[in-house]
C-alpha positions as CSV (number, residue, x, y, z in Angstrom):
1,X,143.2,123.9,30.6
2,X,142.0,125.5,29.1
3,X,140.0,127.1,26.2
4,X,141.8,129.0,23.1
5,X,140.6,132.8,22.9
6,X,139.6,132.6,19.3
7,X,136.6,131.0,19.9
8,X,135.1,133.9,21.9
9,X,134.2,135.6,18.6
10,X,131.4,132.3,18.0
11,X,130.0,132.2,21.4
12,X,127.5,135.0,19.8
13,X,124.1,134.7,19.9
14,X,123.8,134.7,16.3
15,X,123.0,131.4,14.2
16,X,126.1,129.8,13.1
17,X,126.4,129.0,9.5
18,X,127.2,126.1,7.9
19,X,126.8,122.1,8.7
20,X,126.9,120.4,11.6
21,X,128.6,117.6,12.8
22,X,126.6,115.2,15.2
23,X,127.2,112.7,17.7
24,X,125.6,109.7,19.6
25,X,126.8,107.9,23.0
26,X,125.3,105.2,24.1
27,X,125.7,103.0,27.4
28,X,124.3,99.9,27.5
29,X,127.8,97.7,27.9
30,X,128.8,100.2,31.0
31,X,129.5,97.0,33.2
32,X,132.4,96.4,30.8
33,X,133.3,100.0,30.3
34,X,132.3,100.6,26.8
35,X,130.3,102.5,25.2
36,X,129.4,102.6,21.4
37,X,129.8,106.0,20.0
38,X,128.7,106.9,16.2
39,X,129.0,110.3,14.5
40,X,127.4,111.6,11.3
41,X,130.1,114.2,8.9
42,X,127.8,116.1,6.4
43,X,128.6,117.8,3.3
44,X,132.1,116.8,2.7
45,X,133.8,118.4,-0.1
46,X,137.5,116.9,-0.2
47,X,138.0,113.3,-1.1
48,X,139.4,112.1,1.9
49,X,138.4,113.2,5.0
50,X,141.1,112.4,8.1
51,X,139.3,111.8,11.4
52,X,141.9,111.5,14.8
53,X,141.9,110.6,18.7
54,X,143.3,113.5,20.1
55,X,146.6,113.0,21.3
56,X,146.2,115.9,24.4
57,X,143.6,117.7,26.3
58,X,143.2,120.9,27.8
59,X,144.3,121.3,30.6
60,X,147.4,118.8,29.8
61,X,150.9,119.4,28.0
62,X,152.1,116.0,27.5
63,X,151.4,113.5,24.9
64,X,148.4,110.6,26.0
65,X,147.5,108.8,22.8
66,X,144.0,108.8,23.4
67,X,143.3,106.2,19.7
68,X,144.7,103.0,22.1
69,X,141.2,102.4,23.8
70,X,139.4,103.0,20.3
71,X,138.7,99.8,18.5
72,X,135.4,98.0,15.9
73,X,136.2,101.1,13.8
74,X,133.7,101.5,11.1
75,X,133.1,104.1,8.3
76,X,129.5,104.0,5.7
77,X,128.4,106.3,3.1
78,X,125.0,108.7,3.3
79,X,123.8,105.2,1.7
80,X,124.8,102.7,4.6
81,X,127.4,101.0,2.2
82,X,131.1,100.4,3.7
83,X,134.2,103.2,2.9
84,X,137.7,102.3,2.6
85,X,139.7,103.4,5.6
86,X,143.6,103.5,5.8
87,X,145.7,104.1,8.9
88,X,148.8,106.3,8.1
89,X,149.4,106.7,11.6
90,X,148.5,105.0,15.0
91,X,145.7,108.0,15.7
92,X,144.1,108.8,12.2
93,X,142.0,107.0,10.0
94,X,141.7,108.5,7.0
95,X,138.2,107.7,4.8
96,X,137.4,108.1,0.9
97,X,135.0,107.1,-1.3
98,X,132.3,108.5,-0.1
99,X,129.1,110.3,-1.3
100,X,129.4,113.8,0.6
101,X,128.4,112.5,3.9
102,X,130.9,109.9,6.0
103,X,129.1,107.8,9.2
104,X,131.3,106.4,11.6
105,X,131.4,104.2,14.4
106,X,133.5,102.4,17.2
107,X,134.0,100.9,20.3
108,X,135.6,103.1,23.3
109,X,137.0,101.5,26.3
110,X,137.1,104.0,29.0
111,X,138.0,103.7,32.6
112,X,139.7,106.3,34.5
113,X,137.6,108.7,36.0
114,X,139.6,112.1,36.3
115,X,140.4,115.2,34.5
116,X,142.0,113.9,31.7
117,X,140.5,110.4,30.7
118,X,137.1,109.1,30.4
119,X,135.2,106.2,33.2
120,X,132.5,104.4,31.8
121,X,130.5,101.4,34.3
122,X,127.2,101.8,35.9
123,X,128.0,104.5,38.4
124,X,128.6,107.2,35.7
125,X,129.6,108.2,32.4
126,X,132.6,110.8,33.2
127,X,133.3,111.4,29.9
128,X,136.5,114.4,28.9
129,X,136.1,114.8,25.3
130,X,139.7,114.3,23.7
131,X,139.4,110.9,25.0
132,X,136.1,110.3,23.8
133,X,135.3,111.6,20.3
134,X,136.7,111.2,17.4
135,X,137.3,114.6,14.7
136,X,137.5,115.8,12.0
137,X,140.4,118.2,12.1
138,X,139.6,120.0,9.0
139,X,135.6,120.4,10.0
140,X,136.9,122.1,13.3
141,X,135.0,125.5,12.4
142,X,131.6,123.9,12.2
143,X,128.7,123.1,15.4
144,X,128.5,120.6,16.6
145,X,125.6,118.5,18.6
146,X,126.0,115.7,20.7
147,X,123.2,113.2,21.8
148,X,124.2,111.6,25.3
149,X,121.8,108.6,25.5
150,X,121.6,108.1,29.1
151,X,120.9,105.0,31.2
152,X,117.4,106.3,32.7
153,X,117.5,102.7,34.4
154,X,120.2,104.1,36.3
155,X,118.8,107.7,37.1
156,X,121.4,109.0,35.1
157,X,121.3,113.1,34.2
158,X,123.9,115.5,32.1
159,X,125.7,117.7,33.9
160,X,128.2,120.0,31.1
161,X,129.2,123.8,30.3
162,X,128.0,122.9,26.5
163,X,124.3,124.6,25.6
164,X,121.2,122.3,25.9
165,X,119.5,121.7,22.9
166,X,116.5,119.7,23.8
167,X,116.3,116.6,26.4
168,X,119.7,115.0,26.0
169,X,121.4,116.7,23.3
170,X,123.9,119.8,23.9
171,X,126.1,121.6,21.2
172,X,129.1,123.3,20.6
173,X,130.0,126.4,18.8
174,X,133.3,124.5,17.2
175,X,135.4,121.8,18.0
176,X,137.5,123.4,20.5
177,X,134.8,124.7,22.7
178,X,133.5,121.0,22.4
179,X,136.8,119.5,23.3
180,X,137.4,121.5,26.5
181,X,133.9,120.6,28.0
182,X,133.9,117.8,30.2
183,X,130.9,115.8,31.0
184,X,129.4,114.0,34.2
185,X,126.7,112.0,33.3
186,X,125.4,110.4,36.9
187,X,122.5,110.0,39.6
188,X,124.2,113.5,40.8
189,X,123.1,116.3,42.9
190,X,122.5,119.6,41.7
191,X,123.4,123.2,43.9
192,X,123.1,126.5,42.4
193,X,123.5,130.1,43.8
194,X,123.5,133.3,41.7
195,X,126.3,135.8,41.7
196,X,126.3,139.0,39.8
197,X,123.6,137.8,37.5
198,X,125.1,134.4,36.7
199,X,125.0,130.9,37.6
200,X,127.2,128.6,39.7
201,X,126.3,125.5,40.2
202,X,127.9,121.7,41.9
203,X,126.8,119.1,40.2
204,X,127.8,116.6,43.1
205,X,128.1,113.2,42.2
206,X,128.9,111.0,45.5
207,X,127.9,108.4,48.4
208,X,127.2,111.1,50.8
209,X,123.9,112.7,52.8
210,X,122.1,115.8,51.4
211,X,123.4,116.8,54.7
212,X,126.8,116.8,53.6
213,X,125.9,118.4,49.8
214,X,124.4,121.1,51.5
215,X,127.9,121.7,53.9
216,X,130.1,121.1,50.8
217,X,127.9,123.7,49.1
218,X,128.3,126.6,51.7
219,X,132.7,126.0,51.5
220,X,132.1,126.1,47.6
221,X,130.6,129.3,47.8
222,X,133.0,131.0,50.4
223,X,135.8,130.1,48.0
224,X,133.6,131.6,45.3
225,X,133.4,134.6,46.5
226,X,136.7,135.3,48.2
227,X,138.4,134.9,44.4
228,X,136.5,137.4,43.0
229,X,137.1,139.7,45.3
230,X,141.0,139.3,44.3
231,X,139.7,140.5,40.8
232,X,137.1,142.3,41.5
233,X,134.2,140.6,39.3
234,X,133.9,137.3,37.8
235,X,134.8,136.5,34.6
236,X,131.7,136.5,31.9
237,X,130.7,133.1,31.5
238,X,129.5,131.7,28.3
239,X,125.9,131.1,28.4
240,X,125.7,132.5,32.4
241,X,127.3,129.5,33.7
242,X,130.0,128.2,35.7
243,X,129.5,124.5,36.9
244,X,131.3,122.2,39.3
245,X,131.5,119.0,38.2
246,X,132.5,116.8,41.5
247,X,132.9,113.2,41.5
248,X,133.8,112.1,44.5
249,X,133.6,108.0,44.3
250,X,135.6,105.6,45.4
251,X,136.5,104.6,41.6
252,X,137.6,107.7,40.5
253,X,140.8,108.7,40.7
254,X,142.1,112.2,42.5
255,X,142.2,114.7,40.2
256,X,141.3,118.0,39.5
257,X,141.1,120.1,36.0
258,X,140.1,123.6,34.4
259,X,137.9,124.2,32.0
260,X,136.4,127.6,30.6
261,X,133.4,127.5,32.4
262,X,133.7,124.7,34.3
263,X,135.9,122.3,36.0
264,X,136.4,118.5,36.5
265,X,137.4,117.9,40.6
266,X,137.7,113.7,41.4
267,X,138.3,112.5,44.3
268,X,138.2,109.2,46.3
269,X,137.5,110.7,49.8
270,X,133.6,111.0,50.1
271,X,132.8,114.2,52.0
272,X,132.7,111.9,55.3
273,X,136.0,111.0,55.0
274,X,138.1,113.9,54.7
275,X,136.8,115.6,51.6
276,X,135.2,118.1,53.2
277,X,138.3,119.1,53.8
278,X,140.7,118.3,51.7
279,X,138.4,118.1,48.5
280,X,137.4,121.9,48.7
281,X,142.0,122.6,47.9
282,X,141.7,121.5,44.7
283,X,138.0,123.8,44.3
284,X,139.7,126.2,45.1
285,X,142.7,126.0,42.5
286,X,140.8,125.1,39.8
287,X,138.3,128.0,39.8
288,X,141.0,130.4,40.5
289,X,142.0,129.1,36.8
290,X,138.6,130.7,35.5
291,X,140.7,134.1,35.1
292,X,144.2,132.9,35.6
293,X,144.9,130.4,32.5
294,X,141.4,130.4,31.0
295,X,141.6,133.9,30.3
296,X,144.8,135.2,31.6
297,X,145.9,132.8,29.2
298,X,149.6,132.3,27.7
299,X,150.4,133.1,24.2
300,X,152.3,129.9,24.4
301,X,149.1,127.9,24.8
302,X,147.3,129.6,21.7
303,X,145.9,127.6,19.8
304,X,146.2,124.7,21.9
305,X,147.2,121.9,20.0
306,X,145.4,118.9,20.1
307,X,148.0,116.7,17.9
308,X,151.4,117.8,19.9
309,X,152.8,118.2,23.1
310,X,152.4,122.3,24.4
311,X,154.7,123.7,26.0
312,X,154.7,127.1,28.1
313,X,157.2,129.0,29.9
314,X,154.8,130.8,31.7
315,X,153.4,128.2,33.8
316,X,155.3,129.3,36.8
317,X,152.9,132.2,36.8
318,X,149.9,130.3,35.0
319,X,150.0,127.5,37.5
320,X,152.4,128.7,39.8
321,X,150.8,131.8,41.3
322,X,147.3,130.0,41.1
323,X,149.0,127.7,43.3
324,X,149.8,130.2,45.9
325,X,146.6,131.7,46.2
326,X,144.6,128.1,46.4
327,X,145.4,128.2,50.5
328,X,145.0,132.1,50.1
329,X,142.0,132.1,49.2
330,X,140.7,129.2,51.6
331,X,142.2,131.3,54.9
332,X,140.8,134.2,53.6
333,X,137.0,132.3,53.4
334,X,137.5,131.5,56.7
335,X,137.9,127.6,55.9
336,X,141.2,126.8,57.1
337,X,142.8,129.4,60.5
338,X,145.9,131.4,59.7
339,X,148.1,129.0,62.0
340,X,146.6,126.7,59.1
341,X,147.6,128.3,56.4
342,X,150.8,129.6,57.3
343,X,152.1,126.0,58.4
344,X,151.2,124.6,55.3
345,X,153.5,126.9,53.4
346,X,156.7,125.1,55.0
347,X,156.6,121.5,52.8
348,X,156.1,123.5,49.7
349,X,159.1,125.9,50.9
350,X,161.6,123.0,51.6
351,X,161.0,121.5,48.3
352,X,162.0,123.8,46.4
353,X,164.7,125.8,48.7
354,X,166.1,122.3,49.3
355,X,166.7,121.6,45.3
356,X,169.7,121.6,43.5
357,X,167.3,121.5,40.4
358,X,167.5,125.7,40.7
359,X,171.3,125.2,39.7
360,X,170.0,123.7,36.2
361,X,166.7,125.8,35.3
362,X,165.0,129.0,35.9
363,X,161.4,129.2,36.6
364,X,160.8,129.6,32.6
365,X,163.0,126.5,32.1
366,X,161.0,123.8,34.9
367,X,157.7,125.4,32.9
368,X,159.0,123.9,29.7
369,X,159.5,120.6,31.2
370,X,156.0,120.0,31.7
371,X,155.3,117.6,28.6
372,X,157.9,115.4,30.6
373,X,155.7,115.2,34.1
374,X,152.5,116.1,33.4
375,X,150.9,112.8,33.7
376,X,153.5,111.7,30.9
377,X,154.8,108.4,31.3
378,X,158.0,106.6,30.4
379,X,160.0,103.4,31.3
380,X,163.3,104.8,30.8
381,X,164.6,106.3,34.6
382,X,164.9,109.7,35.4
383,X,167.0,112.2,37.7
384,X,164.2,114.4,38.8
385,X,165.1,114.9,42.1
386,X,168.4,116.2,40.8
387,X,166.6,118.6,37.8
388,X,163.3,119.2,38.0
389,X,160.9,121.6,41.0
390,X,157.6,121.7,40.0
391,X,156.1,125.1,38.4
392,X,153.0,124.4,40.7
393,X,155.4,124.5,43.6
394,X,158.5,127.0,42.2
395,X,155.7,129.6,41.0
396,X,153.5,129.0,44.9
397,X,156.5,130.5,46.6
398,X,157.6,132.9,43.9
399,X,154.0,134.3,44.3
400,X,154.8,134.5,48.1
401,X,157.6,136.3,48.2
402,X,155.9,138.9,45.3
403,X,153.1,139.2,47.9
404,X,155.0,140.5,50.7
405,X,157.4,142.3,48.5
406,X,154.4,144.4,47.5
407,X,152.9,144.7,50.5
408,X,156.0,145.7,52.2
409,X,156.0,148.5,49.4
410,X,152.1,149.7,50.3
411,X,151.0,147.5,47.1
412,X,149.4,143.8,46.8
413,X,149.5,141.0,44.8
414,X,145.6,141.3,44.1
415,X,146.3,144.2,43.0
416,X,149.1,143.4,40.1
417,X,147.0,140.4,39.5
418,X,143.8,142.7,38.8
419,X,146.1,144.8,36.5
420,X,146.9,141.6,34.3
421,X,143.4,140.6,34.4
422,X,142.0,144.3,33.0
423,X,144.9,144.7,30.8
424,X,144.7,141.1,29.6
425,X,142.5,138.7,30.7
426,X,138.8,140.9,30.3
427,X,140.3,141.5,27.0
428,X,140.8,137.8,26.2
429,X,144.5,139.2,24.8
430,X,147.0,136.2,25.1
431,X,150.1,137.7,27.4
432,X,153.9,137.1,27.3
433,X,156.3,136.8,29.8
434,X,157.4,140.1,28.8
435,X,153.8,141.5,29.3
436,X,154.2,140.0,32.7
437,X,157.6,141.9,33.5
438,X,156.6,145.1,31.9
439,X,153.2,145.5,33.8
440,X,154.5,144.2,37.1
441,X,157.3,147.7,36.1
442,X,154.2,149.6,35.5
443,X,152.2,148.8,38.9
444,X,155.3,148.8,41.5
445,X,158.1,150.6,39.6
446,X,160.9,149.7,37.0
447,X,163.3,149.0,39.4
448,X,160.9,146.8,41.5
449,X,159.8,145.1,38.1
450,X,163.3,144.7,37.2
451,X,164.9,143.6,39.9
452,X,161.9,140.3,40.5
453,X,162.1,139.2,37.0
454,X,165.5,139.8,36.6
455,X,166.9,138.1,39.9
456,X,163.9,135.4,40.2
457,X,162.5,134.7,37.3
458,X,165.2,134.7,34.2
459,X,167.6,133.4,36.6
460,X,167.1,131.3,39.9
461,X,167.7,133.8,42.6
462,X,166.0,133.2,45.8
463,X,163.9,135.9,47.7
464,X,165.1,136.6,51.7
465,X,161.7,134.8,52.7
466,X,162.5,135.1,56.5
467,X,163.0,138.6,56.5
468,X,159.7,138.9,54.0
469,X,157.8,136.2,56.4
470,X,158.6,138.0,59.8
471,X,157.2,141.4,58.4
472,X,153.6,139.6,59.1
473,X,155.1,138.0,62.1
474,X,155.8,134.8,61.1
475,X,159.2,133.0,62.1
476,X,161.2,130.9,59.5
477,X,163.5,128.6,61.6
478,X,165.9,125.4,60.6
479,X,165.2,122.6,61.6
480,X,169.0,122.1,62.0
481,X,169.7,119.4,64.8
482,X,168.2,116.4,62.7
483,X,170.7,114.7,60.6
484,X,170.5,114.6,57.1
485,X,171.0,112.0,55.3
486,X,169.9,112.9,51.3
487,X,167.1,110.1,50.1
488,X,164.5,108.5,51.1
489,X,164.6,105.2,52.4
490,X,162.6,102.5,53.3
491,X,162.9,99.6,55.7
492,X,162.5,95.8,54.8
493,X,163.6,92.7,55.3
494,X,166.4,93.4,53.9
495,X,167.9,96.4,55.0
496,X,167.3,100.0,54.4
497,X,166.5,100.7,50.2
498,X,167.3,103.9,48.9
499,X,164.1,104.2,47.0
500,X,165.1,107.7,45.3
501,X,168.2,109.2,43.6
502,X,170.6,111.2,45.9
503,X,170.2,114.7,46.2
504,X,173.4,116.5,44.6
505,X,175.4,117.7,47.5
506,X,173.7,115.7,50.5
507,X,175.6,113.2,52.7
508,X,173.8,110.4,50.8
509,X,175.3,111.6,47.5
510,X,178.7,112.4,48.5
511,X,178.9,109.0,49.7
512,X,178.1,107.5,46.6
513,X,175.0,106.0,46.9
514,X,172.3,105.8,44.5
515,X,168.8,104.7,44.3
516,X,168.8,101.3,44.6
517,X,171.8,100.2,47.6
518,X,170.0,98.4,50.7
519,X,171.8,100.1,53.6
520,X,173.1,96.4,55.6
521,X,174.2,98.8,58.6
522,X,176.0,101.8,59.6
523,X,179.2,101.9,62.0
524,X,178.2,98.0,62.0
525,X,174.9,99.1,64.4
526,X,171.9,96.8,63.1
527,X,168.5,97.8,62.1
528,X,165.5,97.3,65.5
529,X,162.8,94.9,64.0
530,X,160.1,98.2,62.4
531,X,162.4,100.7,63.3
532,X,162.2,104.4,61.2
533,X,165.6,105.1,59.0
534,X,165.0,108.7,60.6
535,X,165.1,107.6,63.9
536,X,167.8,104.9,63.4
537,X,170.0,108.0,62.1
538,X,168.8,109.6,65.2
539,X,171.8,107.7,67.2
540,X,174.7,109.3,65.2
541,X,176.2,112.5,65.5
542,X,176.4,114.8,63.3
543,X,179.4,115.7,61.5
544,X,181.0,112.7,62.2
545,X,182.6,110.0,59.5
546,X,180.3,107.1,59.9
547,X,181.2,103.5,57.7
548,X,178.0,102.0,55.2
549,X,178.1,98.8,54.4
550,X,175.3,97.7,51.6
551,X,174.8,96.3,48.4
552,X,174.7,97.1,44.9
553,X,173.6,94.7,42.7
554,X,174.1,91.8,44.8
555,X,177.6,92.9,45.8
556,X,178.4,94.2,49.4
557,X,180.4,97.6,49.9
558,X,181.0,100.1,51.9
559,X,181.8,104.1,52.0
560,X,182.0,106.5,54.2
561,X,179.2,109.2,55.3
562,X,179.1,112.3,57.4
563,X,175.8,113.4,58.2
564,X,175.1,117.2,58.4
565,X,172.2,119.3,59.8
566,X,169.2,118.9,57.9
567,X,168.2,121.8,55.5
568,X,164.6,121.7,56.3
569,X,162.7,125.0,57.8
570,X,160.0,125.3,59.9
571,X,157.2,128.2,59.4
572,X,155.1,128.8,62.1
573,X,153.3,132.1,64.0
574,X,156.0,134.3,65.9
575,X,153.9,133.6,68.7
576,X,153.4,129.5,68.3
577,X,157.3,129.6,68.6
578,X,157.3,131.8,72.5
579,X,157.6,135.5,70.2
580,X,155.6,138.3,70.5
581,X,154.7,140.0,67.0
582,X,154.4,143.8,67.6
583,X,151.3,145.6,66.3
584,X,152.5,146.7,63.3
585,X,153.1,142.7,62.1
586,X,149.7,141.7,63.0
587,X,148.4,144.6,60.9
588,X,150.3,143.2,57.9
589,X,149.4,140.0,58.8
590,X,145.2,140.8,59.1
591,X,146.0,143.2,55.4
592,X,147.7,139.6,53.9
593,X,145.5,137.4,55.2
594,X,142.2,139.4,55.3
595,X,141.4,137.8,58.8
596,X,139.7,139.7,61.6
């Protein structure tokens, strides 16, 4: 995510002193998703000098091991003769003997395409730089310049928030303002508009018409300006840019990924096929990050550590409330209708009212977990579904139920968020959770302040959400007469397989099953050829003690189940549902929503 604050100080436009550090990419075995990288190290006073894959990226808390796709490692003198290199660990190679000046070089196989990894073939370079480039962790003060040798055979042009030297070379300030800018280097299409004497620009990379860029443009734009009004202003940009970088191909992989003045968004739907749509969410979210995590930024997360795991306990707010406001902000623009909007809130809202996780961890505690799920990977089973609620989705309703609580109080979450910003983020001063709690005290009252961060956030209270929800006219309802059975389960051949582990407390779990029984039958009643498990519990009743026979392992058993009302809620317009909101709710409503 997400740049450290330190480095505002050398985004000056004084010269900075000292050597630099220069790189070269080249492309020409792109079919086979390499590309040969070599990097010059000037001016080296130490004997050794340690170079190292990152092992994270911005924007990421868990460990990726970036050094497993870097092979053909080489290291040469000022002279062009060979250096000994050792390997104390799997990502560091550590060089001496050399002259004052250490040139490397290497293979990199890359082939993801999405915020976090590199993709390398002849459609585009989409190069993030952990993944990418080697460093020199004890050089991370000095500039550096990178020369992106592009395949002009292929139309290829550089799209990045690093500052153009001349034709294909850019440059850095230091290491970390070079680490957290991402690179799309493509046949792409170029929008601008100006805003308050900057620059935002797409650089669209994708199948589509001109037609289509030009459509996608105008949503980009509403969303643009709809968050700043939350604020107020945009942030200050280095160098008077903010770009887009949107790849939208069918081999890159959906993704989408903040950056300080710009952001990675990857998709597989071209703009025909849904992305117009559905594409323009994750714009939305990831911009909002330009003042919420970029610069309303977590002490937790400075510096960012590039060699460890980072953990935050703030990410219920950090990613949480950005979450809430990413559907906000879209009704608001005019791109999806309140009926929309309001609709959408009810899967997030069962997910997390629906969790026993809340009985284990607070909202602080499911923020630390996030070197465990953030696009970490392990072989070793999990109970997730037992332990874990997403901060994107625990912080989304936490943000909702602080926006009507406010507003219900003459207040606004904009406002409280433009307090943090001015007393925080336009001062590029790292907050706390404390910071959080005491200035939420100081805009709505100590009591107010109190009672959220006491009730909600340090412990796992939940908010009365239907009687916040109805003050805009908006009815909550259980779904109540479906039965509930506890997992998910999918039909085969075979039977029904519970494919995910019991929720604590549901039918499912009290009946002893875990992920992994095929369901034969129940009360002895057979499975129709493609019938639904949802509508084959359909037939029983509810509340009654029905007989499973499956297997475990092989083995066939049985246990008893009762199924009880499902726990799910609906939320939907009072007047989708035959109500009739009274003036005053619509008024809230138009005041939340910003509609006409």
């Amino acid at each position: 995510m997400r740049l450290l604050f330190s480095l505002i100080s050398l985004l000056t436009v004084l010269p900075l002193l000292g050597q630099t550090n220069t790189y070269s990419i080249s492309f020409e075995n792109a079919v086979h998703h390499e590309a040969l990288i070599t990097a010059t190290f000037p001016d080296i006073k130490t004997d050794t000098l340690s170079l190292r894959m990152s092992r994270t990226s911005p924007g990421r808390y868990a460990l990726h091991e970036f050094a497993k796709n870097v092979y053909a490692f080489k290291a040469t003198d000022g002279k062009g003769n060979r250096l000994d290199t050792t390997r104390p660990n799997p990502y560091e190679w550590k060089v001496t003997g050399h002259d004052g000046t250490i040139n490397i070089n290497y293979i990199l196989f890359a082939n993801r395409g999405d915020g976090t990894y590199s993709q390398i073939d002849e459609t585009h370079a989409h190069l993030n730089i952990p993944p990418t480039f080697m460093y020199a962790p004890t050089l991370k003060e000095r500039k550096i310049e990178v020369d992106f040798n592009v395949r002009e055979d292929l139309g290829w042009k550089v799209a990045t928030q690093l500052s153009l030297v001349s034709g294909t070379t850019y440059s850095a300030p230091n290491l970390y303002y070079f680490m957290d800018s991402p690179t799309e280097i493509s046949k792409f299409t170029l929008k601008i508009f100006d805003l308050d004497g900057q620059t935002i620009q797409l650089a669209l990379h994708h199948n589509g018409t001109e037609e289509e860029a030009d459509t996608y443009f105008e949503k980009v734009k509403k969303t643009v300006l709809a968050q700043k009004e939350v604020y107020g202003e945009l942030p200050n940009f280095d160098y008077g840019t903010y770009t887009f970088l949107a790849c939208y191909v069918p081999n890159a992989s959906g993704d989408g990924m903040e950056h300080r003045n710009s952001t990675i968004l990857t998709s597989t739907r071209s703009l025909a096929e849904g992305g117009m749509e559905r594409n323009i969410v994750t714009v939305s979210h990831e911009f909002f990050h330009a003042w919420n995590v970029e610069r309303i930024r977590p002490k937790s997360l400075e510096p960012f550590n590039f060699e460890e795991a980072n953990m935050s306990g703030e990410l219920w707010f950090a990613e949480g409330f950005t979450s809430y406001y990413t559907n906000l902000i879209l009704c608001r623009a005019g791109l999806i209708s309140p009926k929309e909007y309001v609709e959408g809130l009810t899967g997030t809202f069962n997910y997390v009212w629906t969790s026993p996780a809340r009985r284990f961890f607070n909202p602080i505690e499911m923020s630390y977990q996030a070197p465990f799920v953030d696009a970490a990977t392990s072989v070793d089973p999990v109970n997730r579904e037992n332990t874990f609620i997403s901060y994107y989705s625990y912080g989304s309703v936490l943000g909702l139920a602080l926006d009507l609580s406010l507003r219900q109080n003459g207040l606004t979450l904009d406002d409280y968020m433009k307090m943090i910003w001015n007393k925080f983020g336009k001062k590029e001063i790292p907050y706390t959770i404390s910071n959080l709690h005491e200035t939420l005290s100081q805009y709505a009252g100590e009591a107010f302040g109190d009672r959220f961060f006491n009730t909600y956030i340090y412990k796992s209270g939940m908010p009365n959400y239907k009687a916040l929800l109805e003050l805009a006219g908006v009815n909550l309802v259980q779904i109540g007469e479906q039965p509930h059975f506890g997992s998910f389960v999918s039909m085969n051949k075979d039977g029904g397989s519970v494919m995910r582990n019991p929720a604590i407390g549901t039918p499912a779990y009290k009946a002893g099953l875990t992920k992994g029984d095929v369901i034969l039958n129940i009360n002895a009643i057979p499975f129709a050829e493609g019938q639904d498990f949802r509508a084959y519990l359909g037939q029983f009743e509810i509340g009654k003690s029905l007989q499973v026979n499956y297997k475990r392992y092989g083995d066939k058993k049985n246990t008893t189940i009762v199924l009880t009302p499902s726990p799910s809620y609906t939320i939907k317009l009072m007047e989708d549902m035959e109500g009739a909101p009274s003036e005053e709710m619509l008024t809230f409503r138009k005041s939340w929503l910003k509609t006409e």
